[in-house]
C-alpha positions in Angstrom: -71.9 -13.3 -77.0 -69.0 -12.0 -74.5 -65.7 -11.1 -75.9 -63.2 -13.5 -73.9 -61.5 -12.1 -70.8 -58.5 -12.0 -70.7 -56.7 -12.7 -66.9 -53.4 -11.7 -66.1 -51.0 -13.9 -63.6 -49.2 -12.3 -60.7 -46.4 -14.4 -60.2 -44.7 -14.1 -56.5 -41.5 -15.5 -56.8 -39.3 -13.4 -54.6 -39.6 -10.0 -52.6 -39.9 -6.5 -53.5 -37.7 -4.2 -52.8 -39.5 -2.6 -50.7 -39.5 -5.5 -48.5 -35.7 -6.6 -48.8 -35.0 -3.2 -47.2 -36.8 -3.5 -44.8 -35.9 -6.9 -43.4 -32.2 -5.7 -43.8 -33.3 -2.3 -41.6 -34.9 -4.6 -38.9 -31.7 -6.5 -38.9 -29.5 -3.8 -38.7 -31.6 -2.4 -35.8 -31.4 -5.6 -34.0 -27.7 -6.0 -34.5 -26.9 -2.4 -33.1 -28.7 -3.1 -29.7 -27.3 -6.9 -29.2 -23.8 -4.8 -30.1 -24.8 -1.9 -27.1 -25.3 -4.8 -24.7 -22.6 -6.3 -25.7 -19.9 -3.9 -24.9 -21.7 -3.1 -21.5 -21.1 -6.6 -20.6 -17.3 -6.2 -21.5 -17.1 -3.2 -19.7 -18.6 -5.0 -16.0 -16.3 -8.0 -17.3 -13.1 -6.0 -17.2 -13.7 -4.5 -14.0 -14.7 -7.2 -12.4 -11.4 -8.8 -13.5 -10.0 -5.5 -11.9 -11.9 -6.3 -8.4 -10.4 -10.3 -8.7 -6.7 -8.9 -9.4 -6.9 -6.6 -6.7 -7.9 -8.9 -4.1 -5.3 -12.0 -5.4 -2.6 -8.9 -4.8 -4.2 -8.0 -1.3 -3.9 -11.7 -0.4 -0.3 -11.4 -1.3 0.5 -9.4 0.3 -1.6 -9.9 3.6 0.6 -13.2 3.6 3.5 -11.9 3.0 2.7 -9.3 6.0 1.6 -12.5 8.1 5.3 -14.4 7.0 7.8 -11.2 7.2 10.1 -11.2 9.8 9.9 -7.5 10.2 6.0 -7.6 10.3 5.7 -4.4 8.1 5.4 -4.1 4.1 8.3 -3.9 2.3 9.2 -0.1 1.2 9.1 0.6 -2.9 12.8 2.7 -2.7 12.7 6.2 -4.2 9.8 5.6 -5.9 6.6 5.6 -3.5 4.5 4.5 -6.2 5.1 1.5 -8.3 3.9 -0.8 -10.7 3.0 -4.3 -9.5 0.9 -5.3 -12.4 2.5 -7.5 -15.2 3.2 -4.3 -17.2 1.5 -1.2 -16.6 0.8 0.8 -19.6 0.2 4.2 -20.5 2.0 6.9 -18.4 2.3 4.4 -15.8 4.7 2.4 -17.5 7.2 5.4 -17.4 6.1 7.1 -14.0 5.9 4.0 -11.6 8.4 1.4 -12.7 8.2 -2.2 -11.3 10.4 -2.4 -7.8 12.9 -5.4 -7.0 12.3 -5.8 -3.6 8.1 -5.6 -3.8 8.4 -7.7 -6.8 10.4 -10.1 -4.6 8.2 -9.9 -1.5 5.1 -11.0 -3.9 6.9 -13.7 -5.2 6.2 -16.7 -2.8 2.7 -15.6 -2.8 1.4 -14.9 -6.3 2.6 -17.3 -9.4 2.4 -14.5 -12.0 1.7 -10.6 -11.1 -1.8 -10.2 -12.7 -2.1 -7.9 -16.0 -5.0 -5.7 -16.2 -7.1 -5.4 -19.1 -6.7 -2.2 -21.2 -10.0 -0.2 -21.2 -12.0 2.2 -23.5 -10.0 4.8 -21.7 -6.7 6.1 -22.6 -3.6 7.9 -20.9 -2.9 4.4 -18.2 -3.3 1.6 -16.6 -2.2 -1.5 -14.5 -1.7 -1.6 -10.5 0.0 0.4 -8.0 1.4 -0.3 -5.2 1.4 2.8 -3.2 3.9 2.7 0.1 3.8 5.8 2.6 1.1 7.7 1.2 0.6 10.2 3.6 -3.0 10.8 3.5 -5.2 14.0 4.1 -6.6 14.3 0.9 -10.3 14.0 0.7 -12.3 11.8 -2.1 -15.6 13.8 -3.0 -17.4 10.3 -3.2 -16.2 8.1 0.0 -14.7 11.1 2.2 -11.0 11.2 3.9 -8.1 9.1 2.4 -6.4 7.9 5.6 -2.4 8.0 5.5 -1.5 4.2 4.7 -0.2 1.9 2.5 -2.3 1.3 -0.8 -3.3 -0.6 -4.3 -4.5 2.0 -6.4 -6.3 0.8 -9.9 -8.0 2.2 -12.5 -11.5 1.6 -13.5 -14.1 2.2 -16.3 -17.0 4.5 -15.9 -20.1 5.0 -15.3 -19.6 5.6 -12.0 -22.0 3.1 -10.0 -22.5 2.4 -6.2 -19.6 -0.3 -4.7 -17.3 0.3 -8.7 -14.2 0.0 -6.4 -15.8 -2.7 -4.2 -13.5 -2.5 -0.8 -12.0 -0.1 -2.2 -12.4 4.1 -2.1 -13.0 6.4 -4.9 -10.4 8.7 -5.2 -10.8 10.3 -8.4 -13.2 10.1 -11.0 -13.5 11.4 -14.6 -15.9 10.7 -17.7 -12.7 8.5 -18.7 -11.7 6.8 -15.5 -12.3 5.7 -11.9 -9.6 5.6 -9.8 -10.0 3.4 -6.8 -7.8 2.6 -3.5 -7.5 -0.1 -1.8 -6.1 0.5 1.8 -3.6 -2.5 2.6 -2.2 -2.0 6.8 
């Protein structure tokens, strides 16, 4: 006669260990590419608001040419460069103060001066209206800056074919783009 055999149960009621980590590696994987697409898509989403501010400050101020008695744009006072953003930040906000009398040539045309986004990047921000620049300096990336009268804004790298749109390149760094927008 056979001795009885004896059988031994394997019960599955939950995962080994092995197998919770992983699922929670595969997840964490997963998570950090949805989170690498995701800031790229902030990044083209704040300079494309950058583009849409610019050209709702062009048409400004294209009307405000069209309406002036005097036909010109108005002069920014001792300052050349100022700020005609909501509130420009960084060391804008102390170099290029806000100006009265471009503030008050805007006004009729724009409801509220737009307010740029802040960036990855540090050190500034915000638009510039540039009056009298005189020119001559030369952009490695779209050639000669003519003399002229300008919106100058910041924008976020990488540095792509069309980033300032209508606009020139005039400097660029692994931090920033600089782009200007000629205006006369």
């Amino acid at each position: 006669m056979r001795p009885p055999q004896i059988q031994i149960k394997y019960s599955s009621k939950g995962f080994t260990l092995i197998e919770l980590l992983v699922v929670i590696s595969v997840i964490g994987l997963l998570a950090s590419v949805v989170m690498i697409a995701l800031n790229s898509a902030r990044l083209k989403a704040r300079n494309t608001k950058r583009l849409a501010d610019i050209r709702q400050l062009t048409t400004a101020f294209n009307l405000g040419l069209d309406s002036s008695s005097s036909g010109s744009l108005p002069a920014s006072g001792g300052n050349n460069w100022v700020c005609v953003s909501a509130s420009c930040y960084g060391s804008w906000a102390t170099s290029y103060p806000a100006n009265a009398g471009v503030d008050a040539f805007l006004a009729p045309y724009i409801a509220s001066k737009p307010t740029a986004p802040l960036g990855s990047y540090a050190g500034a921000g915000g638009y510039l209206y540039i009056f009298g620049y005189n020119g001559g300096a030369v952009s490695p990336y779209d050639g000669s800056i003519l003399a002229g009268t300008y919106l100058d804004a910041l924008m976020e790298p990488p540095l792509t074919p069309g980033i300032c749109g209508s606009g020139r390149i005039w400097d660029a760094t692994s931090n920033y783009i600089e782009c200007m927008f000629k205006l006369d």
